[in-house]
N, C-alpha and C positions, 0 to 999 in steps of 0.2 A: 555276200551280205553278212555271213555270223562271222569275218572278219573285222568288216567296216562296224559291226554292236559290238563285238568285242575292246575293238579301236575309243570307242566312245565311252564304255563302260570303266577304261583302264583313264582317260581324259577326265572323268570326272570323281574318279577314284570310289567308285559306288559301296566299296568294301567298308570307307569310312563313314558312310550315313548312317549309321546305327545311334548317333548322338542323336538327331532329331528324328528318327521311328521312335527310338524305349522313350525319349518325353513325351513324345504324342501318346504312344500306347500305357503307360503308368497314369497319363492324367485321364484317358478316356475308361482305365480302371477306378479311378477315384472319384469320376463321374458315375461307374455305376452301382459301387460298394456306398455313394450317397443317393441313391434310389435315383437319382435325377434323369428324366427322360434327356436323350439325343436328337439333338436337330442333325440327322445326317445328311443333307444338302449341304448345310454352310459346313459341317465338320469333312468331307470330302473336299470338297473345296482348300478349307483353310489347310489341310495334309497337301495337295496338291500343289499350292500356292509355295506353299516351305518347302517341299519335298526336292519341289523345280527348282527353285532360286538356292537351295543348299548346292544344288549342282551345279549352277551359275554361278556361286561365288569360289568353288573352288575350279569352274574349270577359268574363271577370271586368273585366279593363285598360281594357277600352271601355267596360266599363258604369259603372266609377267615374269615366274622366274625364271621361265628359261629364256628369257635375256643376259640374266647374267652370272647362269651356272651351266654346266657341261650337260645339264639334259636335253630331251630331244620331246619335241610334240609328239603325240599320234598321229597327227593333220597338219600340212603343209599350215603357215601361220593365218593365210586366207580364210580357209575353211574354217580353221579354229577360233575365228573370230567373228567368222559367220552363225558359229556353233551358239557361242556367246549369246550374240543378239536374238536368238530365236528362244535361245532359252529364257533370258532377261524378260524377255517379251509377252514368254506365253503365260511367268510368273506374275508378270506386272499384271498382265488384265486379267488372272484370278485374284489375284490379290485386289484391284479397285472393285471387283466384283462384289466381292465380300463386303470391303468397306458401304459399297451403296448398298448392300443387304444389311448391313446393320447399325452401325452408326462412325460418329465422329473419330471416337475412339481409338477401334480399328485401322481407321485411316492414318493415326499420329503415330501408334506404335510400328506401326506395318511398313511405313514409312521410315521409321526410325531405323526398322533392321534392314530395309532396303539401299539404305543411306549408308548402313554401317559396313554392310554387307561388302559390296561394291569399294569402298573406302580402307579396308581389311589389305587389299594388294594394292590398289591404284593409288594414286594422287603422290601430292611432293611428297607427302610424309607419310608412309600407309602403317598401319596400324602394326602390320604384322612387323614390323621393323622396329617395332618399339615395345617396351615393359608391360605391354597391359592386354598382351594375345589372351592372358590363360583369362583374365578378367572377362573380358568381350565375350567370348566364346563361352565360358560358363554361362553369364547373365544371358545374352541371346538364345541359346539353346536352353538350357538349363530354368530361365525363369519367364521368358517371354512365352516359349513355347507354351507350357502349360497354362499362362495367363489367358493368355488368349483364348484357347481352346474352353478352356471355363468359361469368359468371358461369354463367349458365343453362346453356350449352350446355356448357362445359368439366367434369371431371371435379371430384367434392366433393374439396375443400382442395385446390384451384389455387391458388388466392390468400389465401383463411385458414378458418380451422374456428372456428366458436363450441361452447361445452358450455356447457348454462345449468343451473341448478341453483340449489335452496330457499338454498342456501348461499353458494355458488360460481360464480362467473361466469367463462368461460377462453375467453378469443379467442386464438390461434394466427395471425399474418401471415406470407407466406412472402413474404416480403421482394423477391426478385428478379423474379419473377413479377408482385409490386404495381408494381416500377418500371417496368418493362416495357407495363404497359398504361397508366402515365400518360407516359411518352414516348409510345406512340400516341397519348393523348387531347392532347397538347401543338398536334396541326393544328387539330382540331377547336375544343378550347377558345380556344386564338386566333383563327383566324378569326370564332366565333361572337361572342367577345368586342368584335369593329372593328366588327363589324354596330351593336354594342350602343352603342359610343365615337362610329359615324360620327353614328348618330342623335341621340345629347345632345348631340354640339359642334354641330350644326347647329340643334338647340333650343333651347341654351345661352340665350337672349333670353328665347323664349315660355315657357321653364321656372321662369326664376329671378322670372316676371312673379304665377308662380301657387305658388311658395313651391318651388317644387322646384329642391334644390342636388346637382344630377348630381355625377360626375366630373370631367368638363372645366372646370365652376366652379371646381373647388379647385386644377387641375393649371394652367389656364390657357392659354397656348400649349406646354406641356408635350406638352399633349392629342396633339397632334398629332404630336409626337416619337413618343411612345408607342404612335400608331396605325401607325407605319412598323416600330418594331421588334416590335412584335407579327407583325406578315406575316416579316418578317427570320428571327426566331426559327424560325417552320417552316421552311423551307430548312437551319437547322442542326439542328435534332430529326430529321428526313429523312436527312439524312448521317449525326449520330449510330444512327440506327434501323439504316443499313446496315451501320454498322461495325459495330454490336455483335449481329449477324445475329436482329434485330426485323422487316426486310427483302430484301427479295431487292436485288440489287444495280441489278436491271432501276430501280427508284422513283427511281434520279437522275436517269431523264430529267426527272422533276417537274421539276427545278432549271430547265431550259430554260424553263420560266414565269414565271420571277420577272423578265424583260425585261418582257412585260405586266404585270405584278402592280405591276414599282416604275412604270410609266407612270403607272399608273390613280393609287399613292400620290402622285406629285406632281402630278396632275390634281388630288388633294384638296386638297394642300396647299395650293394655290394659294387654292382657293375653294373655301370649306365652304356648298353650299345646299341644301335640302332635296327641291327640284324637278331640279336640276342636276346635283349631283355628288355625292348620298350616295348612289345606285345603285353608287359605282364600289365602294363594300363588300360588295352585293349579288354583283357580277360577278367582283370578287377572291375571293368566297366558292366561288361557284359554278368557277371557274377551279379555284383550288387544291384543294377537296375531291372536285370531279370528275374531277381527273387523276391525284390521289392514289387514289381508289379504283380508279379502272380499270385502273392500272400495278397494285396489288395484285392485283388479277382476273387481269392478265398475266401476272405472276409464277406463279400457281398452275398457270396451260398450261406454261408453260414449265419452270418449275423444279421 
């Protein structure tokens, strides 16, 4: 048996869902550094719902590419695709769950990353095959996570109101409140984003060997520029947060991280290897998102 969960564990690569834990867990800290109660039914739920389908979409990733590279399943490809639909399935109906627990809303976006999701490895053209991985994957994780998760818990028309109708369709944006949670989701989705950038410059060879033209293909040594002001930009969304009271003032101490954070970036710079130094995106991930939520956790004793 702790073979056959080990077998599964390694299938859906559980080591990498740290993207969607730290955004669920830094938003349900900014939910209570803003005093705001927890619905925790739909908030279990909505962790569940993502939690599942994060590992449906990548054990999708693994089951497509070893078509057509030298790796090897955990699971005879039967199983593995039996794996799939259980997964897909027990996501789907948390996920419609929710939506009939709360509104329209829910259903379009939840929808959207279910769509995306799914779409990421399969079809003629999968996403992962083309320049806009590190994009996807920030926005998905990075900004949807957190929308949503507010969403739920915050009061109807925090952020917009839909009225649907045989006729009429009326979406309502409340503008200030939208920019506000995408200056939050600005950490997340960068950082999630360098995760995505460190692993295609480092594949940039094995990639382009099996038709696939990442980002870094077309940016070049760009790539790398790019992966520094990605990490840069949170430190100024972080200060912007503070000024425009998004945060408590306590979260500058984050800034005291970016001494580590630009080490590890010129660690990369030096030398991109897949065994070597694209953990330093894992570790700048886990740095930055961990210190940023825990100061928000702070802030709410304190302030």
């Amino acid at each position: 048996m702790k073979i056959v969960v080990k077998r599964f564990l390694d299938y859906v690569e559980i080591k990498t869902k740290i993207t969607s834990f730290f955004a669920f867990l830094m938003t349900i800290a900014f939910l209570v550094y803003k005093g705001q109660s927890i619905d925790w039914r739909l908030t279990v739920i909505f962790f569940c719902s993502m939690f599942i389908f994060d590992l449906t979409t990548t054990a999708i990733n693994n089951y497509i590419d070893t078509k057509t590279n030298d790796q090897v399943l955990q699971f005879n490809r039967r199983h593995a695709l039996l794996i799939i639909y259980v997964l897909f399935a027990i996501s789907m109906a948390l996920g419609l769950y929710l939506a009939y627990a709360t509104d329209v809303v829910v259903l379009i976006i939840g929808g959207i990353c279910f769509l995306t999701g799914v779409l990421y490895t399969y079809g003629p053209v999968p996403i992962s095959r083309q320049p806009l991985g590190e994009i996807f994957s920030g926005v998905f994780y990075g900004l949807f996570i957190p929308f949503l998760l507010l969403y739920i818990n915050l009061p109807k028309g925090t952020f917009l109101s839909v009225s649907l109708g045989w006729e009429r369709v009326s979406v309502e944006l409340m503008v200030v409140p939208v920019l506000k949670v995408l200056l939050l989701s600005v950490i997340p989705v960068c950082t999630t984003a360098n995760i995505m950038l460190a692993n295609n410059i480092c594949d940039i060879e094995k990639d382009v060997s099996v038709k696939r033209y990442t980002l870094p293909y077309y940016l070049g040594d760009k790539a790398l520029v790019l992966f520094a002001l990605l990490y840069y930009l949170t430190y100024l969304a972080t200060i912007a947060m503070v000024v425009v009271g998004v945060l408590s003032p306590i979260c500058l101490l984050f800034l005291l991280t970016f001494f580590i954070v630009n080490k590890n970036i010129k660690r990369f710079m030096k030398h991109q290897d897949k065994a070597t130094t694209f953990m330093v995106a894992i570790i700048n991930y886990v740095i930055i998102m961990g210190t940023i939520t825990l100061l928000i956790f702070i802030s709410a004793i304190f302030t």
